[in-house]
Backbone bond lengths (Angstrom), bond angles and torsions (degrees), N, CA, C in turn:
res aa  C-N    CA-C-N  psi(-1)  N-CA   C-N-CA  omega(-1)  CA-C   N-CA-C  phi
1 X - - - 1.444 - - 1.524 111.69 -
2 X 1.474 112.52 -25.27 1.905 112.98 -174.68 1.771 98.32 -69.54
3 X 1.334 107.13 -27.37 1.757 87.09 178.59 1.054 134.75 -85.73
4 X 1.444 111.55 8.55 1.526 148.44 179.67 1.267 101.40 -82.20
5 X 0.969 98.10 -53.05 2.329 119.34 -156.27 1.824 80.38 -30.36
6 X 1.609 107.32 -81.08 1.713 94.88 -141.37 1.695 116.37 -59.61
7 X 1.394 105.88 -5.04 1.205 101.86 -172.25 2.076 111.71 -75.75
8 X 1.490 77.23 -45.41 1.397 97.74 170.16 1.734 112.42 -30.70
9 X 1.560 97.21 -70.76 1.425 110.82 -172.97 1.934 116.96 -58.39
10 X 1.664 86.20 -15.28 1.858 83.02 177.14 1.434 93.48 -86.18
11 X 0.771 118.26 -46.13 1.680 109.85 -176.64 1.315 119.42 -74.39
12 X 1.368 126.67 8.92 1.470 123.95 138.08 1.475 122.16 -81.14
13 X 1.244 109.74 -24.04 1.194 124.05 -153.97 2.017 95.03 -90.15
14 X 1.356 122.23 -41.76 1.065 145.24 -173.43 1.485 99.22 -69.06
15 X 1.190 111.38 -70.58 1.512 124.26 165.76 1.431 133.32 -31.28
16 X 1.596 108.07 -45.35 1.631 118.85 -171.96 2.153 85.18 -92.72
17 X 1.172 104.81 -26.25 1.814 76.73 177.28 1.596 109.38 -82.13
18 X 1.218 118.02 -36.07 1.332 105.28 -168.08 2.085 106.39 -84.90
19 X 1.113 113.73 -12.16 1.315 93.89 151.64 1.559 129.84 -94.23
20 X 1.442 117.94 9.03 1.082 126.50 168.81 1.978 104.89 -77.57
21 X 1.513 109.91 -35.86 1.012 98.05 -149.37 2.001 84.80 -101.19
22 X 1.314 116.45 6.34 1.578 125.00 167.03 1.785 107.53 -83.60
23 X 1.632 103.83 -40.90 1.566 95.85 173.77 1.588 109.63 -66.28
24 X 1.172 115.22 -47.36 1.901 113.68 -176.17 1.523 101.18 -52.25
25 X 1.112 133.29 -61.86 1.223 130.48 -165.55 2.043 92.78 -61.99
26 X 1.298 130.83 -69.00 1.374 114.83 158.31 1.479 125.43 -16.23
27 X 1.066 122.60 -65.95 1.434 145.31 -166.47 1.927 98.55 -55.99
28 X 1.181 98.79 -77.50 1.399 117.84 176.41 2.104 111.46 -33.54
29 X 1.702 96.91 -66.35 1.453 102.03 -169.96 1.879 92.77 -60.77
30 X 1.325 137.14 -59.28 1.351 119.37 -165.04 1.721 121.45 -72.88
31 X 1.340 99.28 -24.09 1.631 104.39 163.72 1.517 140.38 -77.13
32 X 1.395 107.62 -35.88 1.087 130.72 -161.59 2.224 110.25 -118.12
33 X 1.101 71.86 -25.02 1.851 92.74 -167.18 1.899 93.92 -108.72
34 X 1.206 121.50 -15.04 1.368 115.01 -169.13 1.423 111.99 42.80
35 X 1.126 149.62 59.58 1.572 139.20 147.37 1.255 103.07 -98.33
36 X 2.117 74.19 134.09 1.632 92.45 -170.54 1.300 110.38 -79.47
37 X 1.062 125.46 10.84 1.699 122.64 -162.16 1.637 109.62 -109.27
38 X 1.761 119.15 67.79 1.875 103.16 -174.23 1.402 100.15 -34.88
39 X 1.152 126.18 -48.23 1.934 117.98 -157.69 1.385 94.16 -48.19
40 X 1.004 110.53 -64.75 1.506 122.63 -159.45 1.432 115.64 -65.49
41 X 1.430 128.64 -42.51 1.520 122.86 147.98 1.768 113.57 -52.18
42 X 0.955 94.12 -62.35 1.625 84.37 172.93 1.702 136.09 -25.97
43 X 1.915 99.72 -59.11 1.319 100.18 161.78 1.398 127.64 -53.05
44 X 1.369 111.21 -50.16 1.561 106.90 178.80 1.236 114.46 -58.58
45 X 1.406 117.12 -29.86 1.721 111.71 -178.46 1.468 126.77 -37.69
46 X 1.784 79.45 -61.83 1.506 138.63 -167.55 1.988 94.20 -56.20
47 X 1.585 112.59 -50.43 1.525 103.51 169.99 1.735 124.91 -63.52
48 X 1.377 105.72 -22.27 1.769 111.28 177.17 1.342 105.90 -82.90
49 X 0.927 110.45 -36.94 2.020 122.15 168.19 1.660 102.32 -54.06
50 X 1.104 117.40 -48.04 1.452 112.82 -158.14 1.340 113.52 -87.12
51 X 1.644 119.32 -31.45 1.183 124.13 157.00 2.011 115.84 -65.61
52 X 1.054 120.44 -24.97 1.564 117.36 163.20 1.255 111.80 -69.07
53 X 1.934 120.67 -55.67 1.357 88.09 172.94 1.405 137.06 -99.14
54 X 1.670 114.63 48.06 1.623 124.58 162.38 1.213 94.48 -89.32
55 X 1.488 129.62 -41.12 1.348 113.08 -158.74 1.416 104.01 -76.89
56 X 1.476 124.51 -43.36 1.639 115.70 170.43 1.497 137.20 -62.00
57 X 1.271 99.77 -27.47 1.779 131.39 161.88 1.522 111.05 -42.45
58 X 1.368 97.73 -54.05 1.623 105.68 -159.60 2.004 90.31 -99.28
59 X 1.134 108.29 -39.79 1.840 88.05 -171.37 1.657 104.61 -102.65
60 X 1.336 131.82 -3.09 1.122 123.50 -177.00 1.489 125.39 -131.67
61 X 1.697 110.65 1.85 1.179 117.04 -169.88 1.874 100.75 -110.30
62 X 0.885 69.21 -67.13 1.945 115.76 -161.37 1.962 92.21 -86.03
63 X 1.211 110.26 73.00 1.763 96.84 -165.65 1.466 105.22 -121.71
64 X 1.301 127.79 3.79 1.746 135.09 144.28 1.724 108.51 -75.32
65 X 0.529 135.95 23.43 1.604 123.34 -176.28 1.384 108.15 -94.35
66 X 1.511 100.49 145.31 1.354 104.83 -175.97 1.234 129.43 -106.66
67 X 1.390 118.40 9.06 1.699 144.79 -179.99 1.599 99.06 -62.83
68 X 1.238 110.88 146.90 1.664 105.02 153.26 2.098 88.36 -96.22
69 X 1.886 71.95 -171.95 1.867 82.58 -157.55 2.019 78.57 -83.53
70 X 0.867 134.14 -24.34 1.252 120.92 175.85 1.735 134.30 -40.05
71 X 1.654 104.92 -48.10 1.039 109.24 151.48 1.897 127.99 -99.12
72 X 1.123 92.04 17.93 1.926 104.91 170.49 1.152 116.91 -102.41
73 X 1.261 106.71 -11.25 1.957 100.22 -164.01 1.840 84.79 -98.99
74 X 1.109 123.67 -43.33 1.840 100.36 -171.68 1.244 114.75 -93.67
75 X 1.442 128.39 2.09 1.697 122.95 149.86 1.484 99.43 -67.45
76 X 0.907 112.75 -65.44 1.939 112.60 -174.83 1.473 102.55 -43.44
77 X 1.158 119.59 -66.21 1.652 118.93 -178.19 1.627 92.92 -41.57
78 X 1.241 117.13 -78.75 1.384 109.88 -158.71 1.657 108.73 -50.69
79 X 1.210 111.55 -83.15 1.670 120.60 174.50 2.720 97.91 -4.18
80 X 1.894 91.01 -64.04 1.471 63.08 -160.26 0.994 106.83 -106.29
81 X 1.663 124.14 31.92 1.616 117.01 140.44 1.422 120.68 -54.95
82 X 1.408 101.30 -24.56 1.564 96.39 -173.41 1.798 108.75 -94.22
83 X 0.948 98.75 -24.90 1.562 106.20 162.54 1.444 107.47 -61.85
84 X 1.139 117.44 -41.42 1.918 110.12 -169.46 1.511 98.10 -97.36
85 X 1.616 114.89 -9.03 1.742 84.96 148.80 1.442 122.85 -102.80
86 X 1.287 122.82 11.88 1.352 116.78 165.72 1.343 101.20 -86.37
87 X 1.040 148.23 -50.37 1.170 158.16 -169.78 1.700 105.16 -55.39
88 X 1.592 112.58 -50.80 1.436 112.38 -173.24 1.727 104.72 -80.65
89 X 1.554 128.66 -21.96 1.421 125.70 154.90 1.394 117.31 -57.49
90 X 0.621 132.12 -40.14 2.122 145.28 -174.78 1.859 93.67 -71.00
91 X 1.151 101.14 -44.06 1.898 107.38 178.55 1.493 111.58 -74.91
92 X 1.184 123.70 -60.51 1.380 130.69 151.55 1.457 126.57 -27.29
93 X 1.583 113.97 -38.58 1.379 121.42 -177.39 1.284 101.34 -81.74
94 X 1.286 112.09 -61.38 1.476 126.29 -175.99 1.908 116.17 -35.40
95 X 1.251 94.94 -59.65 1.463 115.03 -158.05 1.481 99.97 -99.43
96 X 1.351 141.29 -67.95 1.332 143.83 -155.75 1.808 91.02 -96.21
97 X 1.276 149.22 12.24 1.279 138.07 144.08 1.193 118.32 -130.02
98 X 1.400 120.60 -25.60 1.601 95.34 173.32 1.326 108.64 -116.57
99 X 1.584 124.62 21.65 1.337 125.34 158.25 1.232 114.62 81.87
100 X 1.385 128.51 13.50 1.529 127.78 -171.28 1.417 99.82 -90.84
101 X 1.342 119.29 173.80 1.412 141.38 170.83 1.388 115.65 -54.44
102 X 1.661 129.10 78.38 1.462 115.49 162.91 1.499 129.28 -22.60
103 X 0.958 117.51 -31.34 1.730 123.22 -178.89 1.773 98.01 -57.73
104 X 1.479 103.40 -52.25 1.819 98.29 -179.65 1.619 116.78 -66.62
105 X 1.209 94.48 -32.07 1.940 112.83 -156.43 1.712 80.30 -65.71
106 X 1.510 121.25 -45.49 1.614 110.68 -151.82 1.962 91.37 -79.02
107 X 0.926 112.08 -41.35 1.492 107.16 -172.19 2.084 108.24 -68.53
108 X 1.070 106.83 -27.34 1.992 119.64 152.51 1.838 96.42 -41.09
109 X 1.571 108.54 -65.59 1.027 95.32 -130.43 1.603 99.19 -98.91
110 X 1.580 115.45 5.58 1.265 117.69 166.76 1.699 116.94 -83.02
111 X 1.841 97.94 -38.04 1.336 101.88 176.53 1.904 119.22 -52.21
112 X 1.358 96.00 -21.12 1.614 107.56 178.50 1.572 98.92 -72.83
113 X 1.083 94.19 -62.43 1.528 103.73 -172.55 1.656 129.75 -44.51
114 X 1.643 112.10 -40.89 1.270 112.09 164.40 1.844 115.09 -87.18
115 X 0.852 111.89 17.93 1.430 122.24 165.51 1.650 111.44 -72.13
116 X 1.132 100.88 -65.30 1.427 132.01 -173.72 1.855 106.72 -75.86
117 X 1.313 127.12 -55.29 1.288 106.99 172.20 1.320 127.22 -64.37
118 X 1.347 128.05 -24.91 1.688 125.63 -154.09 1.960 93.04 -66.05
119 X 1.410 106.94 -40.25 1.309 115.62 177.79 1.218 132.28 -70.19
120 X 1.257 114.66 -29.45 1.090 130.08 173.63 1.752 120.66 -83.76
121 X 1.204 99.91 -36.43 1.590 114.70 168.08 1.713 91.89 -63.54
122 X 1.478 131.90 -99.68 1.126 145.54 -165.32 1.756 115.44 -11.66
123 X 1.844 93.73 -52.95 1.310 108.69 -168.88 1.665 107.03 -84.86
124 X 1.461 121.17 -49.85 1.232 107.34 -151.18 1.728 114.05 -111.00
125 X 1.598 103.93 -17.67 1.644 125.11 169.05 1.285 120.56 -89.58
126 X 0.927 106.83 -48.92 1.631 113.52 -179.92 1.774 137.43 -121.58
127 X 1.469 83.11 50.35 1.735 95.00 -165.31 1.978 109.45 -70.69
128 X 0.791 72.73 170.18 1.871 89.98 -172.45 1.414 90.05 -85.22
């Protein structure tokens, strides 16, 4: 597991910026931008998020891999489109039907979310 460790820690590290920089773009469109739709801010967030973390994924996480970005960039696209629509349903549920606080619903629906990529990145995007 110790030869794991640093990779691990880039992919927290990769992870907590690019959903930092998925909540601002969130944050921004429903505060600042007024759309009434969290789902729908969410998704778009959720696409500026996903393009930050390919680029850290592929050059700062994941940095033995033997893919070019040619065949990495549309498994990743695909793989976390479907992540940012599970993620933007869980936000949608949360917030636009049962009325709770998006601020919790998005941190629900990231905690889902990095569940599901670290493995999926490791195993099926960015293999050795």
């Amino acid at each position: 597991m110790k030869q794991h460790a640093p990779e691990v820690i880039r992919y927290i590290i990769n992870g907590l910026f690019a959903a930092g920089v998925h909540f601002s773009v969130l944050n921004t469109e429903l505060m600042v931008l007024n759309m009434q739709s969290a789902g729908v801010a969410n998704f778009i967030a959720a696409c500026v998020g996903i393009c930050v973390s390919f680029l850290g994924s592929r050059y700062f996480v994941f940095r033995n891999h033997t893919g070019s970005i040619a065949s990495q960039a549309p498994k990743f696209v695909a793989f976390y489109g479907l992540l940012a629509l599970m993620q933007g349903a869980v936000l949608a549920l949360w917030t636009d039907w049962l009325h709770l606080d998006y601020h919790i619903g998005f941190f629900v629906g990231v905690a889902l979310q990095v569940m599901c990529s670290y493995l999926g990145n490791k195993f099926l995007i960015f293999r050795t």
